[in-house]
C-alpha positions in Angstrom: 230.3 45.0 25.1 232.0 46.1 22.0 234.1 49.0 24.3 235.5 46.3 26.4 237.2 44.3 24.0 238.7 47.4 22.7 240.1 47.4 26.6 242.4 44.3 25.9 246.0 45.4 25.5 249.3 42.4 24.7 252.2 44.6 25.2 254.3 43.3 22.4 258.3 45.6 22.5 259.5 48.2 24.6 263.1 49.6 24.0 265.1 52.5 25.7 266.5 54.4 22.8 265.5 55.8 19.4 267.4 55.6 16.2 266.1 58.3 13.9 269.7 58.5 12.7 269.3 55.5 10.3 272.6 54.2 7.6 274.4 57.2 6.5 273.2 61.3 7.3 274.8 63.8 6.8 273.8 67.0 9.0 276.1 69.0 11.3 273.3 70.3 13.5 272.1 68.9 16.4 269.8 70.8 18.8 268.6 69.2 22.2 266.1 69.4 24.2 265.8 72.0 27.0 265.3 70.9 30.5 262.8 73.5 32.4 263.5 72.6 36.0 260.1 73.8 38.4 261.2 75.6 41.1 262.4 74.4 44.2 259.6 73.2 46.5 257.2 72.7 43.7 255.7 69.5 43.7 256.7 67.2 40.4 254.4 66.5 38.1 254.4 63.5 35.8 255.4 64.1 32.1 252.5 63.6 29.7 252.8 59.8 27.8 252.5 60.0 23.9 249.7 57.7 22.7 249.8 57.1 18.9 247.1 55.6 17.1 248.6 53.4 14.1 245.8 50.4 14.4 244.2 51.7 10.8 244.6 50.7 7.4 246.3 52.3 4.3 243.9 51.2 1.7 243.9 54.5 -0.1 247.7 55.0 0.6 248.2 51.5 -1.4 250.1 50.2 1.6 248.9 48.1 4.4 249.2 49.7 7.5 249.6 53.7 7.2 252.2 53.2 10.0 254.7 51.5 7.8 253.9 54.2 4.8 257.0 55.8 4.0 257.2 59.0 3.3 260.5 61.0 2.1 262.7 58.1 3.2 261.4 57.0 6.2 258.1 55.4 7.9 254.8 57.1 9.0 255.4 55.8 12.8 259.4 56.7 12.8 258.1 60.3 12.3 255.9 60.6 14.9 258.3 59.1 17.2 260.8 61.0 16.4 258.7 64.6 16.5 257.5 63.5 20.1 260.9 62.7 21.4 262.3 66.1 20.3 259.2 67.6 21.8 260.4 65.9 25.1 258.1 63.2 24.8 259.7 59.7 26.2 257.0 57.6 27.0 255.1 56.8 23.9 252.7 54.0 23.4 251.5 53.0 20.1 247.8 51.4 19.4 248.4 48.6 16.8 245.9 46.3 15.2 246.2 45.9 11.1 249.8 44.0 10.1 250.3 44.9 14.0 253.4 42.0 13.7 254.9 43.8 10.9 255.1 46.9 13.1 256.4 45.0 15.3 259.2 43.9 13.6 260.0 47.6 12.3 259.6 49.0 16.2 262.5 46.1 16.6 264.6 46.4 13.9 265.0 50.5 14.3 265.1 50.4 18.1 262.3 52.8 18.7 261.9 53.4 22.5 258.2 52.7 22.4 254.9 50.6 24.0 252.9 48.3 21.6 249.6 47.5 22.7 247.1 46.0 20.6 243.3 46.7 19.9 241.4 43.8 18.5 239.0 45.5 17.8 240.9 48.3 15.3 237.8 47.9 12.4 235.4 49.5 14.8 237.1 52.9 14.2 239.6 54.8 15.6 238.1 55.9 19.3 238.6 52.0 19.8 242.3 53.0 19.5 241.8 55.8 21.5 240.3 54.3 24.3 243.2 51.2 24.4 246.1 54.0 24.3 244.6 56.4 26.5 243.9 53.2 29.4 247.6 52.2 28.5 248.7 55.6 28.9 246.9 55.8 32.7 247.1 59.9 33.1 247.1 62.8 31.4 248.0 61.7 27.9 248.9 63.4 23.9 247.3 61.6 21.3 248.4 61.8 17.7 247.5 60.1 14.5 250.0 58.2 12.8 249.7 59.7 9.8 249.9 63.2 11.0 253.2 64.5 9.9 254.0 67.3 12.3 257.1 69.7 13.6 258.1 69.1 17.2 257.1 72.7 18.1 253.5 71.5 17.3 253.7 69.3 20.2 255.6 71.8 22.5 252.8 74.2 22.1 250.0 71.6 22.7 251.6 70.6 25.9 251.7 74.1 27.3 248.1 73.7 27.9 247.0 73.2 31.4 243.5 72.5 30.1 242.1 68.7 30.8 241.0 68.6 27.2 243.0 70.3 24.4 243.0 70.1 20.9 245.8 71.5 18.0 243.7 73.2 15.5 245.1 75.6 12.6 243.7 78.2 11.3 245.4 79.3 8.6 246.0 75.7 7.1 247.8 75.4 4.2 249.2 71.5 3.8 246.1 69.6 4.5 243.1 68.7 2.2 240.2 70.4 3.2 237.7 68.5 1.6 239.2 65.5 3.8 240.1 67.4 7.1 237.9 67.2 10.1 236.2 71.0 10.6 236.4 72.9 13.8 234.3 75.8 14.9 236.6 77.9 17.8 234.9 80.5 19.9 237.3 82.7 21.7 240.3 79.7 22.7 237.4 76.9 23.1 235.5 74.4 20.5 232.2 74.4 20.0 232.0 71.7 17.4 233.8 69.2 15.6 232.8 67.9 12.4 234.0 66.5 9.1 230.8 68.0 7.5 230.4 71.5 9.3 229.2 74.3 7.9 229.7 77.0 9.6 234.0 76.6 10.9 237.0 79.0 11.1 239.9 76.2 11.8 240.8 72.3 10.6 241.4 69.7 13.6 244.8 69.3 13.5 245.5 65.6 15.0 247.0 66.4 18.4 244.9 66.4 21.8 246.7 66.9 25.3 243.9 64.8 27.4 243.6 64.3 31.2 243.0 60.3 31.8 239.5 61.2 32.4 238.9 61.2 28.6 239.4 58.0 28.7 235.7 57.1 30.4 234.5 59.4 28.1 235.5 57.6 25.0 234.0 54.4 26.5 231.0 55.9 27.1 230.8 57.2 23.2 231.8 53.4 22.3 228.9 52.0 24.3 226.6 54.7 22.6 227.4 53.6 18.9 230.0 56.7 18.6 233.1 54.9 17.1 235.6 57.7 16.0 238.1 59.8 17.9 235.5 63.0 16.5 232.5 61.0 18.0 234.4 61.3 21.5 235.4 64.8 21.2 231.6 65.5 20.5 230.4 63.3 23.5 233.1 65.4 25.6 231.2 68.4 25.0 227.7 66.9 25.1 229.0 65.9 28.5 229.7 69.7 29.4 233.2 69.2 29.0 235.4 72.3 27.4 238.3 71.5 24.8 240.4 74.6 24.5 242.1 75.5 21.0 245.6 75.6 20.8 245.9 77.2 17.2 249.2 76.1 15.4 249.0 78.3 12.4 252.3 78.9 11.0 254.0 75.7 12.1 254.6 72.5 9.8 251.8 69.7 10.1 250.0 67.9 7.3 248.2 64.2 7.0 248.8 61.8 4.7 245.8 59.7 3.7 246.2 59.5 -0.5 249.0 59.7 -2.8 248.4 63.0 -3.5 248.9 63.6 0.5 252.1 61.4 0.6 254.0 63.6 -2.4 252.7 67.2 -0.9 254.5 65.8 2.2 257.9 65.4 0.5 257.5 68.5 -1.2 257.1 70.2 2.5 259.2 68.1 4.0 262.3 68.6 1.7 261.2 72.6 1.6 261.9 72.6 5.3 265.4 70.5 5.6 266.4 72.7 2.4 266.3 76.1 5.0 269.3 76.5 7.0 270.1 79.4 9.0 273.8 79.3 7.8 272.9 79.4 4.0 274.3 82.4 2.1 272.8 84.6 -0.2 273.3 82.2 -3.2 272.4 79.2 -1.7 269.5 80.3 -0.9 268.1 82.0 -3.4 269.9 79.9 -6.6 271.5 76.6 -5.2 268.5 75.4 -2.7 266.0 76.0 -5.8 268.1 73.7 -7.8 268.9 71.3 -5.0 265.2 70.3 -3.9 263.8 68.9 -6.8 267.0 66.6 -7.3 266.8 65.8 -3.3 263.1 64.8 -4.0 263.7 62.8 -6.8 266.5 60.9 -5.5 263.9 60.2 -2.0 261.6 59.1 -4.0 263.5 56.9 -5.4 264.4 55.1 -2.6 268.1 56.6 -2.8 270.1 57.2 0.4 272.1 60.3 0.9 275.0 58.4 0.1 274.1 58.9 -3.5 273.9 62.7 -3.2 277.4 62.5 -1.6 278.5 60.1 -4.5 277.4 62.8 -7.0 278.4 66.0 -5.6 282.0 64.4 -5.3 282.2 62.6 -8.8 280.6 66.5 -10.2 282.9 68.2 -8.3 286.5 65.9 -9.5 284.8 66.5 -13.2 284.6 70.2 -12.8 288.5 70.1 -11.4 289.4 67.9 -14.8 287.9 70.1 -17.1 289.2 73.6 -15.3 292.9 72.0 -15.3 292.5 71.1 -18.8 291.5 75.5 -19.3 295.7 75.6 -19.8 294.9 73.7 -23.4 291.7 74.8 -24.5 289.9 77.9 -23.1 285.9 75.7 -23.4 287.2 73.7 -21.2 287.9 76.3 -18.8 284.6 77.7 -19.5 283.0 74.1 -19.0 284.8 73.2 -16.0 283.3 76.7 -14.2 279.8 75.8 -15.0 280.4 72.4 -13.9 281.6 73.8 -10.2 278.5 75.6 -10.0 276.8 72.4 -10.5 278.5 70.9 -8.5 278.0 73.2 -5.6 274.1 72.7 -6.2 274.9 69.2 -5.6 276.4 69.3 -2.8 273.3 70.5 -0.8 271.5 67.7 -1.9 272.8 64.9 0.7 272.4 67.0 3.4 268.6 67.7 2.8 267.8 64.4 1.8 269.5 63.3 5.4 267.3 66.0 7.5 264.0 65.3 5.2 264.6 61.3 5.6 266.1 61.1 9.9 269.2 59.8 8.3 271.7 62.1 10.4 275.0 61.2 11.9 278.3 62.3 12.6 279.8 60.1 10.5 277.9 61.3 7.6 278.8 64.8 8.3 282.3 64.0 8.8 282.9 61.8 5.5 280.7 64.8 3.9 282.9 67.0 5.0 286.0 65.6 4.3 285.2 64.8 0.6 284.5 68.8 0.5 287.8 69.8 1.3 288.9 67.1 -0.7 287.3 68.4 -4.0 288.4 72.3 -3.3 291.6 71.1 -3.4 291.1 69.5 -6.5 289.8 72.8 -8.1 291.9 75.1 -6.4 295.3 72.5 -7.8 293.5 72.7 -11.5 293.2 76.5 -11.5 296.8 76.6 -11.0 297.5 74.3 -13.8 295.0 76.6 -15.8 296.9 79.6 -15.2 300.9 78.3 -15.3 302.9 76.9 -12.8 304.8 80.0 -11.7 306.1 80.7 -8.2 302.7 83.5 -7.9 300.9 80.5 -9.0 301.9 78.3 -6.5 302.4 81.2 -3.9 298.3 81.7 -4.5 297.5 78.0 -4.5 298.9 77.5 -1.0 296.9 80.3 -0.1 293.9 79.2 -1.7 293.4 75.5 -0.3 295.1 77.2 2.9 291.7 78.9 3.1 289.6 76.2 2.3 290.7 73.7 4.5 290.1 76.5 7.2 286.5 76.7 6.0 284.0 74.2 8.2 
């Protein structure tokens, strides 16, 4: 039978450690997980295993497999990894089947701590996939789509659910294409239907589904009956008198990516969200980050690392220092050399957004950043003083000046 060849699995990699920090990054935040500890007594139960279904093909994306799609900087599958290990996710197995030795190579080359098991039988549809990762998995399982871009939150929330079926919906979506995303109709916390092509619905399906391993007989049962797709399984699941309760993630980030036009709304939310920062003043937010973002996307799409932004902000930033020192011949130049600061203070945001929209963040990136910071206020701070005369006030309120700016983190 069709279903059982979708049954044969050829573990392929499995590493211990993922590198989401890839060359150069530059972000000084790190946040980590938080252990919840059951209380004492309480027996332990086994963490949920992460099954991602990356077996498709890209066709409409232009690329072969949608797993190795890249979106702002970095692959379909890193960011799926990456969402469900800071959701607390470590065990994560990954259906492959299209160009599934070129995933491969990328699972080997980044280090990511994941499971490949392979479905032959990938053309059938997707609940092919589902059936190989959820049997790999063997207990309760979260299933994703590869080319569901999501925030870890999403994930957090899912897994709250005690339910033996649940599935993300949103409904307030505002990413997605809705003339492409699968319809829900929600009924108090539970689905009724699912449907790509209902009437008569109040949410979108968002890609995430906590499952008990029971789901799994269920989907080979929807195989055997001609029902193909991961929809055509939810469906028998209720047909079966099985519930799926709702989790409703309206409000968090989570979009798909199945066209072009899909992959560049992405960035655009993508580098939205790495451009918010808690620490950001009032004209960084409301003047500098407007500025920054389209540069950050640009330089993404471009296939630019952060590196570049870091390049720029520090080559703007020695400029505006020349031009402000020259002020003591000719006042324009003063004049030019302030605008040019301000530029290069818009700049300066950009490396650090494209390293938190792309996974590129490291210490070492934040550190060089950092230092090539202080090195530039002191180059405006020494030019100001040459602006203004090289009297003993002059130097008296230089010292003070890149006094206070090396002080500043």
């Amino acid at each position: 039978m069709v279903y059982a060849h979708a049954c044969r699995m050829i573990e392929l990699d499995r590493g211990r450690r993922l590198e989401t920090e890839r060359s150069g990054a530059w972000d000084r935040e790190e946040t980590l997980p938080t252990a919840v500890l059951p209380p004492l007594g309480a027996p332990e139960e086994e963490p949920p295993v992460a099954v991602v279904l990356a077996a498709g093909m890209g066709s409409r994306l232009g690329v072969g497999t949608k797993a190795l799609a890249e979106v702002a900087g970095a692959t379909l599958l890193e960011r799926a990894v990456a969402s469900l290990h800071a959701a607390g996710i470590e065990d994560v197995v990954v259906v492959v089947g299209y160009e599934k030795e070129r995933v491969a190579e990328l699972v080997r080359r980044r280090r990511l701590p994941v499971r490949l098991v392979e479905n032959d039988d990938f053309l059938l549809g997707n609940g092919s996939s589902a059936l190989v990762g959820a049997r790999a998995a063997g207990r309760r399982f979260l299933l994703v789509m590869v080319d569901h871009l999501f925030e870890p939150e999403c994930a957090r929330r899912v897994l709250q659910s005690a339910a033996p079926f649940a599935l993300a919906v949103d409904s307030r979506p505002g990413l997605c294409d809705l003339e492409e995303a699968t319809k829900v109709l929600v009924e108090g916390s539970r689905v009724v239907a699912v449907d790509r092509r209902l009437e008569h619905w109040n949410a979108v399906d968002a890609g995430l589904a906590l499952c008990s391993a029971e789901v799994a007989e269920v989907a080979a049962r929807a195989l055997q009956s001609g029902g193909q797709t991961w929809n055509a399984v939810k469906r028998r699941w209720l047909e079966e008198g099985g519930e799926i309760e709702a989790v409703d993630l309206a409000g968090l980030f989570w979009t798909d990516v199945d066209t072009p036009v899909d992959r560049r709304r992405a960035e655009r939310g993508l580098v939205a969200r790495a451009a918010t920062k808690a620490g950001d003043g009032p004209v960084a937010r409301y003047l500098n980050r407007r500025l920054s973002q389209p540069i950050s996307l640009l330089l993404l799409r471009a296939g630019a690392t952060p590196w570049v932004g870091t390049a720029l902000a520090f080559v703007f930033g020695l400029a505006a220092a020349i031009l402000v020192g020259l002020g003591s011949l000719w006042t324009g130049a003063l004049i030019a050399g302030g605008l040019l600061v301000q530029v290069a203070s818009v700049v300066d945001g950009v490396d650090g957004e494209m390293a938190r929209a792309s996974l590129r963040r490291s210490q070492t990136g934040a550190f060089i950043d950092s230092l090539l910071d202080r090195a530039v206020d002191a180059a405006v701070v020494a030019a100001l003083a040459v602006a203004a005369g090289l009297d003993q006030a002059t130097w008296a309120l230089m010292a003070a000046a890149l006094f206070g700016s090396l002080m500043t983190p």
